[in-house]
Structures are given as structure tokens and as C-alpha cells.
N, CA, C and O of each residue as an XYZ file, in Angstrom:
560
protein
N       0.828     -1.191      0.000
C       0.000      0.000      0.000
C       0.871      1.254      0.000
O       0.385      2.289      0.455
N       2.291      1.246     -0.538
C       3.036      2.092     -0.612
C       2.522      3.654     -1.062
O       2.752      4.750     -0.553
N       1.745      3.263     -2.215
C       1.183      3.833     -3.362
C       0.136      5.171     -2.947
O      -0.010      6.317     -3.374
N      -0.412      4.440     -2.010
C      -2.039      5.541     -1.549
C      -0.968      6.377     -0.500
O      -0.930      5.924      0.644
N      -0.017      7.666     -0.822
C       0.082      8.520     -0.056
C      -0.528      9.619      0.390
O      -0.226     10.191      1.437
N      -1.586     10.030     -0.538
C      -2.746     10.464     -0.069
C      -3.670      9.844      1.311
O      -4.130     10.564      2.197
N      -3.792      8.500      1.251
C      -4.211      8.063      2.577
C      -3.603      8.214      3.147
O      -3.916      9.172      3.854
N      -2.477      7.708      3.446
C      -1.408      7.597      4.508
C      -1.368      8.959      5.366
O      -1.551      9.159      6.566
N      -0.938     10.159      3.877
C      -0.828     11.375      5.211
C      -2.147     11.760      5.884
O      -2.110     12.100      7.067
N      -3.477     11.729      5.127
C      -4.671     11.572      5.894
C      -4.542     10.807      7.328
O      -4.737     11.304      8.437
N      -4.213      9.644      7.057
C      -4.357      8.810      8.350
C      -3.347      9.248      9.342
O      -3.499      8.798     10.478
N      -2.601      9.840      9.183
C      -1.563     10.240      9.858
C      -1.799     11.744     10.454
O      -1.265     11.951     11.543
N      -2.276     12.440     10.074
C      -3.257     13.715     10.443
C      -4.817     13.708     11.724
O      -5.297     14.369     12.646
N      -5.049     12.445     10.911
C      -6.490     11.926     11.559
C      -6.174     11.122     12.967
O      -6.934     11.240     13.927
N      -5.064     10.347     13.010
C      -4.716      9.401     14.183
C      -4.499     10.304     15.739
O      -4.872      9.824     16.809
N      -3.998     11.337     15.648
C      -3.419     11.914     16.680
C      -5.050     12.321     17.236
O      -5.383     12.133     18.406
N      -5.750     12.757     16.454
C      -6.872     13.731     16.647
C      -8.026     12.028     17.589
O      -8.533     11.890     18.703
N      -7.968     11.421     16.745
C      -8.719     10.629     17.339
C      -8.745      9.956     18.638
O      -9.728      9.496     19.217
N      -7.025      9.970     19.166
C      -6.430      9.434     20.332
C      -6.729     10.405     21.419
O      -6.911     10.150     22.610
N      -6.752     11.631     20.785
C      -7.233     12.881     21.424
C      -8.906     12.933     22.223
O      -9.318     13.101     23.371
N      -9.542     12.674     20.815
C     -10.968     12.697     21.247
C     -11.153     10.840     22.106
O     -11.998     10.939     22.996
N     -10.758      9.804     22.042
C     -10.909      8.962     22.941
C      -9.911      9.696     24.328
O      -9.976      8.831     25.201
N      -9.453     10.324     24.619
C      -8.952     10.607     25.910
C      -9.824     11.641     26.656
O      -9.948     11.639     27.881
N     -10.472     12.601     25.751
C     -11.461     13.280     25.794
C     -12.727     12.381     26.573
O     -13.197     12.443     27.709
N     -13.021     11.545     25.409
C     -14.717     10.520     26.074
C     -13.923      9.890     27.456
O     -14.621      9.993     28.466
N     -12.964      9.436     27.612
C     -12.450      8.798     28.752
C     -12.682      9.208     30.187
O     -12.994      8.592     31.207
N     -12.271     11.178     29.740
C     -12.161     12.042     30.892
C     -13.590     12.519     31.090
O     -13.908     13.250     32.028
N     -14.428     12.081     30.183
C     -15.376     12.902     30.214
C     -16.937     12.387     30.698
O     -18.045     12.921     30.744
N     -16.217     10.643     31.129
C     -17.326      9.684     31.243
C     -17.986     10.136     32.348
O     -19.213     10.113     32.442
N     -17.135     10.607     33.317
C     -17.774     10.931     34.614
C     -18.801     11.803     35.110
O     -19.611     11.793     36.037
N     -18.405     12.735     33.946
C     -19.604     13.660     33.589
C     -20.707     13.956     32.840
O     -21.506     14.856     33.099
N     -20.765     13.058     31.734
C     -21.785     12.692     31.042
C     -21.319     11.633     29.717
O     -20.336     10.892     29.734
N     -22.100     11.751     28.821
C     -22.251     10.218     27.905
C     -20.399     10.292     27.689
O     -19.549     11.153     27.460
N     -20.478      8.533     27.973
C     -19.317      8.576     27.461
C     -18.311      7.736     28.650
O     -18.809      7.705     29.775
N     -16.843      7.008     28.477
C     -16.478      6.633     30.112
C     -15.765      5.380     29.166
O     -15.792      5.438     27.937
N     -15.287      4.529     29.723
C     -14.232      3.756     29.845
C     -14.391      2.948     28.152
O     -13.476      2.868     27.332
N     -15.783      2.434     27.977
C     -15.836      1.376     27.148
C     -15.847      1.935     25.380
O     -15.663      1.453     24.263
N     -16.158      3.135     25.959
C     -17.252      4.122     24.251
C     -15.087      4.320     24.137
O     -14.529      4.092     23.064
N     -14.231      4.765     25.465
C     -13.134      5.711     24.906
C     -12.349      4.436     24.446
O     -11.485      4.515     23.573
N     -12.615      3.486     24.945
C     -11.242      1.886     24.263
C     -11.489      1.385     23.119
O     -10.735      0.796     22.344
N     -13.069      1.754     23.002
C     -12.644      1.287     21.187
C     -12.562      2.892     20.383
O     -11.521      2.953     19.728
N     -13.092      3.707     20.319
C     -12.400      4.782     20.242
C     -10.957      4.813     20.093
O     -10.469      5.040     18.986
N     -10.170      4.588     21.200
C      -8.801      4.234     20.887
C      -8.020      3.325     19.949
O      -6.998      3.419     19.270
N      -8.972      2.377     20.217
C      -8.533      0.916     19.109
C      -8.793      1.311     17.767
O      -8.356      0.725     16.776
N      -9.535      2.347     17.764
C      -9.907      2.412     16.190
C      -8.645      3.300     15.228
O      -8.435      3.318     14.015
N      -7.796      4.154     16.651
C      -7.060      4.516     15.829
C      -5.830      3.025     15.568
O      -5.333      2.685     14.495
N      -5.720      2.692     16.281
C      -5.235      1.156     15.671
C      -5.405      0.684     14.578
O      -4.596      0.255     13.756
N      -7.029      0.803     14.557
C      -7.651      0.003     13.580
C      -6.735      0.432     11.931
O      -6.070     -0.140     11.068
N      -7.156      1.539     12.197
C      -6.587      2.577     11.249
C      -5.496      2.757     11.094
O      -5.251      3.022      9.918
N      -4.615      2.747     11.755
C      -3.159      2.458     11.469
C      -2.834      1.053     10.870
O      -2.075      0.911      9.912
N      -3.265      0.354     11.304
C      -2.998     -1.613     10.353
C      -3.268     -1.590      9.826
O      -2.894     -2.574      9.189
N      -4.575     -0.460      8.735
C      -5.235     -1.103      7.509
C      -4.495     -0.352      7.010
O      -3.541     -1.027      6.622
N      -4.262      1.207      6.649
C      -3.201      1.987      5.990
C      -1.804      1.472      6.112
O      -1.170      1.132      5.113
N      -1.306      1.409      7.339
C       0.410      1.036      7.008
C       0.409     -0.311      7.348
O       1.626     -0.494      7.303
N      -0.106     -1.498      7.687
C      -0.268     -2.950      7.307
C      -0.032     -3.380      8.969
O       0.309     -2.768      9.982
N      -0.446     -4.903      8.610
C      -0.525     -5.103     10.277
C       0.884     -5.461     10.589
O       0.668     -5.889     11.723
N       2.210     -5.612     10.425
C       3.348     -5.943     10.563
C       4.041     -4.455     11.753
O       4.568     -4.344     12.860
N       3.474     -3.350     10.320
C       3.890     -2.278     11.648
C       3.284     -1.732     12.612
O       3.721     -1.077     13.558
N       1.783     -2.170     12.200
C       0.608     -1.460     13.722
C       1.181     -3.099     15.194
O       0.967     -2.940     16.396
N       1.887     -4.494     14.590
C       2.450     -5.023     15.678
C       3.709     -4.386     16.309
O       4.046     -4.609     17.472
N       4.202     -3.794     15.686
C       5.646     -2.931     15.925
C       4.919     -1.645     16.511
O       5.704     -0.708     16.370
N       4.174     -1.373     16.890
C       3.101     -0.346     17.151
C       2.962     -0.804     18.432
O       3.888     -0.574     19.211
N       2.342     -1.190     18.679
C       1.149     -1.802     19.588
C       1.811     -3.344     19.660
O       1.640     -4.008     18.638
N       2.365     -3.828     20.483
C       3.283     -4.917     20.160
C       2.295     -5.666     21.386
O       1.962     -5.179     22.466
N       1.878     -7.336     20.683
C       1.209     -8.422     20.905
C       1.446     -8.880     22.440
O       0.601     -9.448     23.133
N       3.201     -8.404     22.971
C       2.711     -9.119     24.711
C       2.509     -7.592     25.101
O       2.074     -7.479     26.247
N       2.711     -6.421     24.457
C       2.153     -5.300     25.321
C       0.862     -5.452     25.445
O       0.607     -5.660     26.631
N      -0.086     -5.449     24.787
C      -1.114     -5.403     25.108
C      -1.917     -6.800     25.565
O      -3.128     -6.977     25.428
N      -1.001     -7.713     26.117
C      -1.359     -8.699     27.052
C      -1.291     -8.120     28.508
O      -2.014     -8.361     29.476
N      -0.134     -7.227     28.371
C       0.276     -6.936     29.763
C      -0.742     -5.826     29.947
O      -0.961     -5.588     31.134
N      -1.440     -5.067     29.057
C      -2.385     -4.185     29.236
C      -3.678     -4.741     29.666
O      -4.209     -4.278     30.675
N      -4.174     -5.584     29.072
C      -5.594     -6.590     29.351
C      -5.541     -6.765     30.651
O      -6.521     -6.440     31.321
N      -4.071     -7.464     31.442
C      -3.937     -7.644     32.550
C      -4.092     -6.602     33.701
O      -4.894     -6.696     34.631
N      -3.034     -5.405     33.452
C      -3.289     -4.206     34.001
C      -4.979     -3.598     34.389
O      -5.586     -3.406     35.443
N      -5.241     -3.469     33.233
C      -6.894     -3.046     33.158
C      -8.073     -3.775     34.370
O      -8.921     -3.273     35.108
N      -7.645     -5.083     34.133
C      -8.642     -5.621     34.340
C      -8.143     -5.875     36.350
O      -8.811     -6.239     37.317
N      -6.883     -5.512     36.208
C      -6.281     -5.514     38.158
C      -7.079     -4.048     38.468
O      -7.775     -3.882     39.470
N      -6.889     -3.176     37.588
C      -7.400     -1.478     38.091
C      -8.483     -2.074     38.420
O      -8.616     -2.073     39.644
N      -9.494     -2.691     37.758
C     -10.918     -2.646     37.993
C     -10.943     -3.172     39.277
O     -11.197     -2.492     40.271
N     -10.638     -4.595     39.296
C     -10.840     -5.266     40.116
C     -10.138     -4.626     41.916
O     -10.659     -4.368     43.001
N      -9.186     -4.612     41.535
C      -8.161     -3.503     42.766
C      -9.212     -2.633     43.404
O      -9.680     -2.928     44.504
N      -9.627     -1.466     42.668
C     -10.741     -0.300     42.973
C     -11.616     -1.431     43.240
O     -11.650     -1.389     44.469
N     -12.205     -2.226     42.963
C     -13.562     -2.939     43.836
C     -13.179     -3.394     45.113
O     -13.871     -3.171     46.107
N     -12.063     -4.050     45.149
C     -11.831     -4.911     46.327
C     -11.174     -3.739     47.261
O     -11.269     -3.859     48.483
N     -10.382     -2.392     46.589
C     -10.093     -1.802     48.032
C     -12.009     -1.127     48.832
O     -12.401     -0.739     49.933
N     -12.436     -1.276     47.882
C     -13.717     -0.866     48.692
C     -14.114     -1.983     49.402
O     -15.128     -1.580     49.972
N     -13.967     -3.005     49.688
C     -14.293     -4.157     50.577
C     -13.237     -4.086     51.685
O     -13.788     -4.148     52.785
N     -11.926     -3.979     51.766
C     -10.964     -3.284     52.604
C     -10.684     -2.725     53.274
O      -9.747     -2.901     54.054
N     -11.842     -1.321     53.158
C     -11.657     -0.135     53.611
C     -13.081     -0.648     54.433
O     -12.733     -0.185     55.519
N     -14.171     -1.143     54.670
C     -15.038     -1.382     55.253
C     -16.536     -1.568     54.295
O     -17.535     -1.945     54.908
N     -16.637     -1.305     52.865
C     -17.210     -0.756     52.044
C     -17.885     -2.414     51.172
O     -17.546     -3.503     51.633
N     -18.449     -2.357     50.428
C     -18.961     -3.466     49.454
C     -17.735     -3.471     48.019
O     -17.085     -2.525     47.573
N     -17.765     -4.764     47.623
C     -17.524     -4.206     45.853
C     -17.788     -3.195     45.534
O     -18.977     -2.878     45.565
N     -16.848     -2.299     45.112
C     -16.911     -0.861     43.676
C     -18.161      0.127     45.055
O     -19.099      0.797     44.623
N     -17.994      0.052     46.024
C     -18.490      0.938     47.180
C     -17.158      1.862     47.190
O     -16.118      1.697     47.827
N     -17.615      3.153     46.047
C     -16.306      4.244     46.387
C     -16.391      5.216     47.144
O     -15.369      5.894     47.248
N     -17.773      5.690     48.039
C     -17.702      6.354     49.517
C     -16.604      6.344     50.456
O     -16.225      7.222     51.231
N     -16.006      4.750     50.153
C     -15.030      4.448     51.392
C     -13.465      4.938     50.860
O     -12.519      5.133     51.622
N     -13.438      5.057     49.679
C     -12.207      6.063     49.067
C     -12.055      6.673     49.782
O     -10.918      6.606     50.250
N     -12.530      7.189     50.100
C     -12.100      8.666     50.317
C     -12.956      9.112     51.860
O     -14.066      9.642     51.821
N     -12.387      8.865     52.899
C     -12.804      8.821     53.908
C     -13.495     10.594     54.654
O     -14.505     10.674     55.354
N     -12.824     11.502     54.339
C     -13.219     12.780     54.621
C     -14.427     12.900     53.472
O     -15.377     12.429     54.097
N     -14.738     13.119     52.670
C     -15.389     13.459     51.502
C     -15.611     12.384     50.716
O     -14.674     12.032     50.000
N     -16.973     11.565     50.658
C     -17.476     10.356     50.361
C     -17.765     10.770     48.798
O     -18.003      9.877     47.985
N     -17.734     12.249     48.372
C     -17.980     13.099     47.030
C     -16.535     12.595     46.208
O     -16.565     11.814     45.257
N     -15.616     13.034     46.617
C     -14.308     12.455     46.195
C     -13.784     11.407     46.086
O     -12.924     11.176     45.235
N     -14.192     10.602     46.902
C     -14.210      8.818     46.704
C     -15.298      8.549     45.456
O     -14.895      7.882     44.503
N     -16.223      8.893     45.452
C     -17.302      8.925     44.241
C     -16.550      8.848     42.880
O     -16.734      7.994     42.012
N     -15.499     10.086     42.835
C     -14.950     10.859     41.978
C     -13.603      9.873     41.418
O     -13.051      9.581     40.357
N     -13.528      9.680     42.405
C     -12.142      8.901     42.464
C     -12.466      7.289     41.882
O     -11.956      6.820     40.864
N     -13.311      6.665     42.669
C     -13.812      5.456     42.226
C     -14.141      5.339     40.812
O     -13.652      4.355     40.258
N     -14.907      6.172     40.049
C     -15.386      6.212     38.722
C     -14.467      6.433     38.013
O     -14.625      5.927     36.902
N     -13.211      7.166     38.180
C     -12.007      7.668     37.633
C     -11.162      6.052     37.386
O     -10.993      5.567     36.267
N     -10.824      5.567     38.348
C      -9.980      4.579     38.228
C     -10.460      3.378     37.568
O      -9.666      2.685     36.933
N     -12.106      2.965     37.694
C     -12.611      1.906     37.033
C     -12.915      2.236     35.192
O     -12.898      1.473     34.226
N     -13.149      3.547     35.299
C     -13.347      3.580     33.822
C     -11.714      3.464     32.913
O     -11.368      2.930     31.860
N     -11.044      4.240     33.932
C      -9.983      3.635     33.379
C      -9.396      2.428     33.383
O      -8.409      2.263     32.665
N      -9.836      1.482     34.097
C      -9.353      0.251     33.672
C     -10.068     -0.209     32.933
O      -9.489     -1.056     32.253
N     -11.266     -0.071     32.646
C     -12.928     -0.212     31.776
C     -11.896     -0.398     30.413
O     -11.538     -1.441     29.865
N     -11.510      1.250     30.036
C     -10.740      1.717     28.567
C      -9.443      1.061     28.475
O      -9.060      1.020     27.306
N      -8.772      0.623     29.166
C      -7.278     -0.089     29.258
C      -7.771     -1.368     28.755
O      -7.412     -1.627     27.606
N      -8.315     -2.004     29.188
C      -9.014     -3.646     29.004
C      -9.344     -3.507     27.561
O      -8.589     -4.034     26.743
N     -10.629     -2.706     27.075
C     -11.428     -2.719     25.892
C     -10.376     -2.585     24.993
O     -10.049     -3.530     24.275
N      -9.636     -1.171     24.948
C      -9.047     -1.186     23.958
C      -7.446     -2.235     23.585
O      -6.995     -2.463     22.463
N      -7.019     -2.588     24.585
C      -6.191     -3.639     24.715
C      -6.441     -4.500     23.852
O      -5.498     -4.771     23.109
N      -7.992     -5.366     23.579
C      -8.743     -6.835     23.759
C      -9.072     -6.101     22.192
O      -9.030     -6.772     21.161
N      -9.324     -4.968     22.201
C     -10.291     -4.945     20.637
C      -8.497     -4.782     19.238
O      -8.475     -5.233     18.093
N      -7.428     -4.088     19.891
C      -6.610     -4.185     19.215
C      -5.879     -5.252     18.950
O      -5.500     -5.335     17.782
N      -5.444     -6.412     19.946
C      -5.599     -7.541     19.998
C      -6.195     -8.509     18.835
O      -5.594     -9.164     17.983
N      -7.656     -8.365     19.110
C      -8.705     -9.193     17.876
C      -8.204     -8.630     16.991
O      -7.493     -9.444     16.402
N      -8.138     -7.319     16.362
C      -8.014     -6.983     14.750
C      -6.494     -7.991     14.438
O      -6.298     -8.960     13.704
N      -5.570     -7.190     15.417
C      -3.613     -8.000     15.191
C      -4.452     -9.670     14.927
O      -3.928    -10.350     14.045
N      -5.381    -10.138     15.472
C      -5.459    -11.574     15.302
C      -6.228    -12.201     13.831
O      -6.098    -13.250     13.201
N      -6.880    -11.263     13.705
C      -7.921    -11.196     12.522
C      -7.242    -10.949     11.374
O      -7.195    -11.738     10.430
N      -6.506     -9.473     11.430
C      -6.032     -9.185     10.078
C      -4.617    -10.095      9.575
O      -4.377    -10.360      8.397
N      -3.724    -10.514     10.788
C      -2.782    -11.484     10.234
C      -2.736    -12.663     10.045
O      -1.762    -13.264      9.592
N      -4.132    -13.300     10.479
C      -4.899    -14.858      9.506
C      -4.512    -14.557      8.752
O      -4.591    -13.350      8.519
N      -3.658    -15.631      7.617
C      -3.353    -15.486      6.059
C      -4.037    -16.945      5.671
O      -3.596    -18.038      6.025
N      -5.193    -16.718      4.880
C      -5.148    -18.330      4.764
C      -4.809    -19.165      3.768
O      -4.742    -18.779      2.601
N      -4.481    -20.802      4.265
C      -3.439    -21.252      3.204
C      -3.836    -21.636      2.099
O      -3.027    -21.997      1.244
């Protein structure tokens, strides 16, 4: 796909912006539409978009196959971590009142913060993942 440099610098213009606006929905879940799951494929898509324009060899040199094992993993400890310190602290599962012991508002704040981010770490991990698995099936 040497050829389509017209795409390429498109996609290359378009990628930054999009990583942008998924960090945007990420930050912005807490406050209305939008939060961990809408910003990871959001993210993945600029993935997406990078493997189909410059091929999946360099979106793995990108986004490299045990990184985003070690990301799936990460993600899915944030979530779980933030639930169980609320059982810890005296609290239920994903009970984020107990965050934050002066100000049960800020534990609120805090709780939703850390799970959506592991929410978006996981998703987009798992959805970039499938494509690296999908698009480099060659079949024989």
C-alpha cells in the first residue's frame, strides 16, 4: 500500500486527533455520555486505522502483541483492585464512599475515575488484539 500517499498522510493527520478525542470521552465519562468502554474502542480504532493503511506488521511494531497482554492484565487488576479496596476499607464491591474517607464526594470521583480507566485499558487492549489476530490470519 506504498502507493495511496494520499491516505497515509490523511491517516496520519487523523490518528493523533482521534487518540485525542478517545482521551477526551475517557475524561469525560464521569460527567456525562461517554467513560471507559465508548473511549477503548475509540482508541482501538485509531489502531484500527493504522494496520489497515500502514499494514498489520507495523501497527504489531506499534502496539506490540505481549504489550497489550500486559495491558488486558493491568486493566482488568485497576478494575478489580478499585472494587476490592472498597471491601478493605469497610465498604462493598466498587463501594467508592469508602475512598475517600473525609469526603465520600471524592471517593465517588475517584472510584469512577480509576474503574473507567481500567474499563478503557481492558477494551481497547482486547479490541486491538482481535483486529492483530484477525487481520494477520493469512489463509493457506
Amino acid at each position: 500500500m506504498n502507493h495511496q500517499i494520499v491516505l497515509r498522510v490523511i491517516a496520519k493527520m487523523f490518528i493523533p486527533f482521534i487518540l485525542l478525542f478517545a482521551l477526551y470521552v475517557q475524561f469525560h465519562g464521569d460527567f456525562g455520555p461517554g467513560g471507559g468502554f465508548q473511549a477503548g474502542v475509540i482508541f482501538a480504532a485509531a489502531f484500527v486505522l493504522y494496520g489497515l493503511v500502514f499494514g498489520v506488521d507495523a501497527a504489531k511494531r506499534v502496539a506490540h502483541p505481549t504489550l497489550l497482554q500486559w495491558c488486558v492484565a493491568i486493566g482488568l487488576l485497576i478494575y478489580a483492585g478499585t472494587g476490592m479496596m472498597g471491601i478493605l476499607l469497610g465498604g462493598t464491591f466498587l463501594d467508592y464512599n469508602v475512598l475517600n474517607s473525609h469526603d465520600p464526594v471524592h471517593g465517588q470521583h475517584l472510584g469512577i475515575l480509576l474503574v473507567e480507566f481500567g474499563i478503557g485499558l481492558t477494551v481497547a487492549s482486547v479490541m486491538i488484539t482481535t483486529f492483530l489476530c484477525f487481520a494477520g490470519h493469512r489463509p493457506s
